[in-house]
N, C-alpha and C positions, 0 to 999 in steps of 0.2 A: 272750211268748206272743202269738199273733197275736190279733186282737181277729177279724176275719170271713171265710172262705174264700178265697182267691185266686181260686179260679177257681170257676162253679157252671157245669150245664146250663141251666139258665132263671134269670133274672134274677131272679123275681117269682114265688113260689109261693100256692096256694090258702091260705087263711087256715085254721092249724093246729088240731083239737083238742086242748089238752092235757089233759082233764080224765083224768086216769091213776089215780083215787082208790082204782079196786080190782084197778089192774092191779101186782102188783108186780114188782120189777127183778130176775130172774133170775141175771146175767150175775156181776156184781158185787154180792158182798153183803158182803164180808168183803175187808181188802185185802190186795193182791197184790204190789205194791213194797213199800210202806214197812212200817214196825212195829205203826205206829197210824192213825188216819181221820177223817173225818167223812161221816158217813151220814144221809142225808136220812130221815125219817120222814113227810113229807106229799112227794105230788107238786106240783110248779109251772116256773116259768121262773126261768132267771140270765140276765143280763144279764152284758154284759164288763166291767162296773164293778164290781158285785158280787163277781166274780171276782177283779177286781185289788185290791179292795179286801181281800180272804181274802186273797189272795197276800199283800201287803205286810204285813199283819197275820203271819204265820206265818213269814217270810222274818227280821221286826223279832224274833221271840219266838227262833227258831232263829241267832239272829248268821251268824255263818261254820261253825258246827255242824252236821253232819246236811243233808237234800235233802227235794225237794217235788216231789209229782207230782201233776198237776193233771189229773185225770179227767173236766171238763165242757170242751166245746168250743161256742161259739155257732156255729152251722149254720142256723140257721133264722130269716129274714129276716122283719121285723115293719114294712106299710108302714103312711102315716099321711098324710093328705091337710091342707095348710093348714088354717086354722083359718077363714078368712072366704071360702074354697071354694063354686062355688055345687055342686050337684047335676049329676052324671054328668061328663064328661069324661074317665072313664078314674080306674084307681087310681092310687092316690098313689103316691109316694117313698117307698124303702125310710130309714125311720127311725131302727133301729137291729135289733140280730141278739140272740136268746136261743137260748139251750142247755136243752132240754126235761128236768128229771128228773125220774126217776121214785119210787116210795117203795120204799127200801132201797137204793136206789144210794149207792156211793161216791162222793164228791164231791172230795175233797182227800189225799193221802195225806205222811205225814212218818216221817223216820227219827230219833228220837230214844232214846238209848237208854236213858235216867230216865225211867221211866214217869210220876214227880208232875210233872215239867217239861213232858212233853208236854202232860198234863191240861189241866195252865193253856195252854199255847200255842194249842190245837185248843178248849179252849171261850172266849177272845177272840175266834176268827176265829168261831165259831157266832153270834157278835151281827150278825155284817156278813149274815148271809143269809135273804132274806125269809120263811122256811119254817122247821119245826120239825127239828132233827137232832140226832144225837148223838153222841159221842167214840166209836170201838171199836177193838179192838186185834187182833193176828192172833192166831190160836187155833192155837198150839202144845202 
């Protein structure tokens, strides 16, 4: 997965509001590839670490078994000026990139077809992320 866009329009975007506490996620609520999920229930930021870190977690749980689809992309560039910095000069360097979710979004999707196997695989990866979320399954 790629960690930050290739290519943007501007290098260096206005400083993002995330606060999404009562906006919820329309789009994605329920998932769409795989069998089962992970659903975010507060909004905040992932980082591409964060990410990678779910990925290998659910990659290790699923072996050669079954597939992942990874629903957050970092897009949004977070800058961050040295630390003994005086005042003004221009903004900093971009620092690292997060992926804004919202509450109710899908975050991770997998295709396993034992429902008690996914449970455990999908709540090891819920520890790696800094927010509260939850397993859910497709509603057939």
């Amino acid at each position: 997965m790629k960690q930050y866009p290739s290519k943007t329009k501007f290098k260096k975007y206005h400083k993002a509001n995330f606060s999404y506490s009562s906006i919820i996620e329309r789009k994605s609520f329920s998932p769409v590839f795989g069998l089962s999920g992970i659903q975010a229930l507060e909004s905040g930021v992932l980082t591409y670490r964060q990410i990678e870190a779910c990925r290998r977690t659910l990659r290790r749980g699923l072996k050669k078994t079954g597939k992942i689809w990874i629903c957050a992309f970092t897009y949004v560039p977070v800058t961050k000026k040295p630390v003994a910095a005086r005042m003004g000069k221009g903004k900093g360097g971009i620092s690292h990139w997060v992926a804004p979710v919202r509450k109710g979004q899908i975050l991770f999707e997998i295709t396993e077809w034992n429902p008690v196997k996914s449970m455990l695989i999908l709540n090891k990866a819920l520890s790696r992320l800094p927010f509260n979320a939850k397993v859910v399954f497709t509603k057939y």
